[in-house]
N, C-alpha and C positions, 0 to 999 in steps of 0.2 A: 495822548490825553492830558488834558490841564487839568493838575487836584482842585485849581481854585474854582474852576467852571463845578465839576463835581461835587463841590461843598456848596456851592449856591442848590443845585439841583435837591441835595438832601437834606438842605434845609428846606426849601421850598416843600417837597413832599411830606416832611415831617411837618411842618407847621401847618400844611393843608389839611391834613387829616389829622390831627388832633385837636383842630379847631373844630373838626364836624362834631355834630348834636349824634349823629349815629357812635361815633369815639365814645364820646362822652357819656351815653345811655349804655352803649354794653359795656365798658367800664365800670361803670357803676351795679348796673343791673349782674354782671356774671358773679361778681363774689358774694351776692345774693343765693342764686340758682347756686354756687360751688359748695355754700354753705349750708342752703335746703336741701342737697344733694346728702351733704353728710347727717344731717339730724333730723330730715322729716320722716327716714326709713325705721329708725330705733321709734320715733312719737306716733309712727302712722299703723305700727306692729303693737304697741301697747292700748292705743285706741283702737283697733280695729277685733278686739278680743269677745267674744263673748262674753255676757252680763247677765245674769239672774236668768235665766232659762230652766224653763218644768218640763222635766222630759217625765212620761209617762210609762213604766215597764209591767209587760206581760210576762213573767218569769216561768214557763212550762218545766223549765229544766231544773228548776230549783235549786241551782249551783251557780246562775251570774246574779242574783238580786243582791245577794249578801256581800258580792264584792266591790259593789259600785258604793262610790264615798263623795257625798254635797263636795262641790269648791266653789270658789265665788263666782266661776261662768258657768254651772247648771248643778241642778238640784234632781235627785231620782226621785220619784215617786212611785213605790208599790203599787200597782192596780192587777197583780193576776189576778184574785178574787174576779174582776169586770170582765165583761163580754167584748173583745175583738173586735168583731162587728157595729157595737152600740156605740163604742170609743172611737170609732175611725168617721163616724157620722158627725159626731160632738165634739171634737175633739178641741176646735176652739170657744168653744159655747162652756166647757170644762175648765179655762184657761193657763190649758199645755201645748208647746211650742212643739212638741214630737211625739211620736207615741213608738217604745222599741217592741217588737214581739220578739220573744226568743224560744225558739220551738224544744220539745222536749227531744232528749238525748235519744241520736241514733245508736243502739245497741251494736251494729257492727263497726260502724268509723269511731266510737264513742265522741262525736261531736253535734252539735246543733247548728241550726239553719237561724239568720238575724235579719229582720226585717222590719225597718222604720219607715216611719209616715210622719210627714207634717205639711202643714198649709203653703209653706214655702221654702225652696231649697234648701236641704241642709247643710250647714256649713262644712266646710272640711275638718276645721276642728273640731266641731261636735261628732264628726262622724267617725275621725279617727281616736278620739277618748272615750268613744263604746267599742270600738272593734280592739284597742288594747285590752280593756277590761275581759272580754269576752273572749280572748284569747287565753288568758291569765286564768280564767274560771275551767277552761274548758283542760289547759295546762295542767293547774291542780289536780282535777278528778281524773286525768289519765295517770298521774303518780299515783293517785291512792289505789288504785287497781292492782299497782302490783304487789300490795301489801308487803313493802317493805318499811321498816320503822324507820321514821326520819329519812326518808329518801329526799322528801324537797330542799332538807337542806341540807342532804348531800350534794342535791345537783348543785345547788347553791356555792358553796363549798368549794367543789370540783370548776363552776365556770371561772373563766381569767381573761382579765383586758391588758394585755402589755401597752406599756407605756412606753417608746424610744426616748431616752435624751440622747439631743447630738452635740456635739465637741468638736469645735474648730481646733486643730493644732499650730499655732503660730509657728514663727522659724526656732523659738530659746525652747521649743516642747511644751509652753505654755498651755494648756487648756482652759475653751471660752465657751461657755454653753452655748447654743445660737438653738431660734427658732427657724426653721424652710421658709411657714408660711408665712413669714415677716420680707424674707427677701423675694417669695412668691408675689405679695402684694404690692410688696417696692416695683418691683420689677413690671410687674403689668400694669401700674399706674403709672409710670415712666413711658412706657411704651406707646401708650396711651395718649397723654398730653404731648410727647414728640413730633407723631403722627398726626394729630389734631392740629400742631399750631405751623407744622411745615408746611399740611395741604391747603391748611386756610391764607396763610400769607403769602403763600408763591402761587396762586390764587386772585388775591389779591392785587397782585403787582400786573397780570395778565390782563385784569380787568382793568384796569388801570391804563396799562397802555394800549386796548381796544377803545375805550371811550376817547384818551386821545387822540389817536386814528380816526375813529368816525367823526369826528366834529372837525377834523382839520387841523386844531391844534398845533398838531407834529410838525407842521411844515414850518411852522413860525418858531419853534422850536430847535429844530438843528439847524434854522439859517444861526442862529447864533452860539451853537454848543454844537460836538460832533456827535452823532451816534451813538456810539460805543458812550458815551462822557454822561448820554441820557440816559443810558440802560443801567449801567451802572448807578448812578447817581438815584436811580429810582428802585433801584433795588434795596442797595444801603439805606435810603431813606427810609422804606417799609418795614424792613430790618428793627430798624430803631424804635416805630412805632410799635411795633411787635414787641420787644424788650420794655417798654415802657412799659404798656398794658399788664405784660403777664409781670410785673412789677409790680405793682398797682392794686394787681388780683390776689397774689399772692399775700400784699398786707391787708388789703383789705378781706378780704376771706379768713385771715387770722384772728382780726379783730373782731371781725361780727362771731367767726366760730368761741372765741373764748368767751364772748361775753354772753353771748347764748348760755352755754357751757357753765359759766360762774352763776349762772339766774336760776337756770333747772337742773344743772347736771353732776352740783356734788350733793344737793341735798339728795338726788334721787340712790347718789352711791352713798351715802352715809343711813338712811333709808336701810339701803337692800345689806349693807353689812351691819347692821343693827336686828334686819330678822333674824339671818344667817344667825348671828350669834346667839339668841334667842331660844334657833331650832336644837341649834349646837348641846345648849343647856339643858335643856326637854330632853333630849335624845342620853347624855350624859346620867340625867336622874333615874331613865326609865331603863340603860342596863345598869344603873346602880355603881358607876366608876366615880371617881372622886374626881371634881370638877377641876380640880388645880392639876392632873395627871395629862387634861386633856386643852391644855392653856394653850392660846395661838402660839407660833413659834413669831421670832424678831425677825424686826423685818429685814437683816441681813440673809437672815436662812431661808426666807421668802424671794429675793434677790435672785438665791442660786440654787434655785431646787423648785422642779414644779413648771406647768406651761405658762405661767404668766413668768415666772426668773426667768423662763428662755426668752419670752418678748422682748422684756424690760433689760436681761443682756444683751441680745441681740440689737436691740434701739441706741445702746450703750454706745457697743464696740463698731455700731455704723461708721463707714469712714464718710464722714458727710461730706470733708471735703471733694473727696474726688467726685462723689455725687453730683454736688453742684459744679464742679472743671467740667466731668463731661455733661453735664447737660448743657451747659452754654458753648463749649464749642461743640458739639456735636449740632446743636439747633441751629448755631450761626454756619457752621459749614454745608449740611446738610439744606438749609433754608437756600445760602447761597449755590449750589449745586442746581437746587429743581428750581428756582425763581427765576433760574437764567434760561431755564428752559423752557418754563413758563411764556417769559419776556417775548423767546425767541418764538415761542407760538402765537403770543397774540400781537405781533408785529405782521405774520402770517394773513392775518385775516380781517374779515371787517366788521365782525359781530361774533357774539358768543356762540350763537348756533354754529359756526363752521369751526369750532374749536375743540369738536368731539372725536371726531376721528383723529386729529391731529395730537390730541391730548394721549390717546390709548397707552402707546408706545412708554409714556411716561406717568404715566398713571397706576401701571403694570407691577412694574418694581416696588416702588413704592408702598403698594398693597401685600406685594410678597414678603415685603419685610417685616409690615407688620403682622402679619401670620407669622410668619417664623418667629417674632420676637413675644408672638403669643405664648408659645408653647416653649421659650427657652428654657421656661422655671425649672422643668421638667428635664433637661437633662443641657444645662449651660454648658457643658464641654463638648456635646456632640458635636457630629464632621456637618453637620447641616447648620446646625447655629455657629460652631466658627467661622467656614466662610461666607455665612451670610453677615456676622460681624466682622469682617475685611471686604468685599464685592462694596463699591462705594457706593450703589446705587442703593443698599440696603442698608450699609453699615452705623448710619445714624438712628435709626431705630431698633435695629438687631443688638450693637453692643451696647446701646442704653441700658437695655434687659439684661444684658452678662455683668455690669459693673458690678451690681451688688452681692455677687457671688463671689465676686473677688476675681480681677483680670492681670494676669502679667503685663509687666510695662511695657516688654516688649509688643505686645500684641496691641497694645492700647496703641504705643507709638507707630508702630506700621500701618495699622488700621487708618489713623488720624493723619499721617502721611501719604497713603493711598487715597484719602478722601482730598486733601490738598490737592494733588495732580491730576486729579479728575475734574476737578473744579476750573484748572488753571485751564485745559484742554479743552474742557465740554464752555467754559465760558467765554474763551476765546471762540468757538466756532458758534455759540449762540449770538454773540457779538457782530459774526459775520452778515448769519439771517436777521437779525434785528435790523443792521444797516441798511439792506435792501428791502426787507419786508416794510417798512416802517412807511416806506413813500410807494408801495406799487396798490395799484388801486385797481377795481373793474374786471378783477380772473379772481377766483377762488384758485386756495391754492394747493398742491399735492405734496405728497414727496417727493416726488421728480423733482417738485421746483425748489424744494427747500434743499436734494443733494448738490442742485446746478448751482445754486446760490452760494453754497460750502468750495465749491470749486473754483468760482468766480477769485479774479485776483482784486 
């Protein structure tokens, strides 16, 4: 093979398609979507809340009226005095949004029966902020039955929510708080965009050299360049196009998310820790503690103590570097691995439709790994996520998921060695079927014909 012929090739492929309008539109358009991704869920959770809502209660039981408390998405209004019946006929003619009936206390289960009506379905949240309260009522009155003083706040008293902090041990005994769910989320978003961006550009390059194919192209092609010099050469190129984009996406996604972010999203956290402290103070006057006993701690002691200290340590003691080492050689090997196999299938054939069954075999792995690399968070040493993080068919999306748990070098290195000679192997023999596939025309093709191919000298 001539580098030189090869570096025309990948230039040609990369300047083809980063000239298209399609480049250029999802380019543009994804760190849109990546960034509505991350803040229309928090804007679409705060707008999608209930708002001034008249719920209407029939209290039989005489022990949930008194527990339900107005907030700014629904307001109780007493109606036991009213008739059931007359209410559920008028009820929007009344102008209330529900009507709760709460039946009088069964003497042997001591509990009541909850039954609401409104003109149109009721929300989830409205529905689950009457069945807490109605638990809570029904809670108390079985305490008071047993006549014991202060029992509710003994139960009180008596319940407990442990808290785990966990502590990484470095090699000097050092202790580093870390949060799970930090390398949980690391790790399934890694997994995530690996698998995203291997399928879609090895993918890519298949389509690529089908459309070839069918137009004839190819022939006027390797009268001038070998085989092998075009597959290669068209793979590297989409490679590149690939790294530029998620380039691209990554700043620009940064930019629109911050500045998003700087428009609505400190004022709304200066906002919510200015109630906080508010509530803080209320709550302070009304046991009568003395305000300066119960002063925020600094923000060092905030750092290391508490589930956000473990975030914000854990965000700390990231090793970013090796983050981003494997993710770009894992994506560049990993990409190179299935593009060539890719290549090798749609050299195969003459259109996409004959590319499915051919595709299975390779398609297979690929999906097993990212299931396995779904569920690594969950125990990154097992014997199931180590050799799926060594097996090279999986290893670029399985050990993505293991980095942030922290991987021996050794196992990084062999891994990434093992993917190397798989590559070198599996691309040499896709090399083979590209050279013959690329010019046989008029048979659809099997795998018989792609083993005969492999054999061919």
């Amino acid at each position: 093979m001539k580098l030189r012929n090869i570096k025309t090739i990948i230039s040609r492929e990369y300047l083809t398609r980063v000239r298209k309008k399609s480049f250029l539109l999802i380019t543009f358009l994804g760190p849109i979507f990546f960034a509505a991704v991350a803040i229309l869920p928090s804007v679409i959770m705060f707008m999608a809340e209930d708002k001034g809502k008249q719920v209407a209660v029939i209290d039989e039981s005489g022990i949930v009226m008194p527990m339900f408390e107005d907030t700014d998405a629904i307001d109780y209004i007493d109606c036991t005095d009213q008739s059931l019946d007359s209410m559920k006929v008028n009820l929007e003619d009344l102008g209330y949004d529900a009507l709760v009936h709460i039946s009088a206390i069964e003497p042997q289960t001591k509990s009541v029966s909850v039954t609401a009506y409104s003109s149109s379905p009721m929300s989830v949240d409205m529905k689950e902020a009457i069945s807490s309260v109605v638990d809570d009522a029904v809670e108390d009155y079985r305490l008071s039955l047993y006549d014991i003083g202060d029992l509710k706040q003994i139960m009180q008293d008596v319940k407990f929510n442990s808290t785990v902090t966990t502590y990484t041990l470095g090699e000097d005994g050092e202790e580093k708080i870390t949060s799970s769910e930090v390398y949980m989320i690391i790790s399934l978003v890694l997994s995530m965009i690996i698998y995203m961006f291997v399928a879609m550009f090895s993918g890519m390059v298949m389509q690529s050299v089908i459309e070839e194919k069918a137009s004839r192209v190819v022939e006027v092609l390797v009268s001038s360049v070998k085989a092998t010099e075009l597959m290669f050469g068209k793979i590297i190129g989409v490679a590149c196009v690939a790294l530029t984009q998620f380039l691209l996406w990554v700043v620009l996604t940064a930019v629109i998310v911050t500045g998003i972010s700087s428009f609505i999203g400190f004022d709304s956290i200066f906002d919510s820790a200015a109630v906080q402290t508010e509530q803080m103070t209320q709550m302070t006057d009304q046991l009568g503690v003395d305000a300066s006993m119960m002063a925020m701690p600094d923000p060092a002691a905030i750092a290391q103590d508490g589930e956000l200290g473990a975030v914000l340590s854990t965000l700390k003691e990231l090793n970013y570097g090796m983050l981003i080492f494997g993710f770009f050689v894992y994506f560049a090997l990993g990409y190179l691995l299935y593009a060539s196999f890719f290549a090798a299938i749609g050299s195969a054939v003459e259109n996409e439709a004959d590319t499915q069954q051919l595709s299975i075999p390779v398609t297979i792995p690929m999906m097993l790994g990212f299931f396995i690399a779904f569920y690594a968070f969950k125990a990154p040493d097992s014997a199931v996520v180590f050799w799926g993080s060594m097996i090279p068919f999986t290893s670029p999306i399985v050990m993505l998921a293991r980095i942030p748990f922290g991987v021996p070098v050794w196992e990084l290195a062999l891994s990434i060695g093992l993917l190397v000679a798989t590559f070198v192997v599996c691309g040499w023999a896709s090399a083979k079927i590209y050279k013959i596939g690329i010019l046989m025309f008029g048979k659809k093709t099997s795998f018989k014909d792609l083993w005969r191919w492999l054999r061919m000298k």
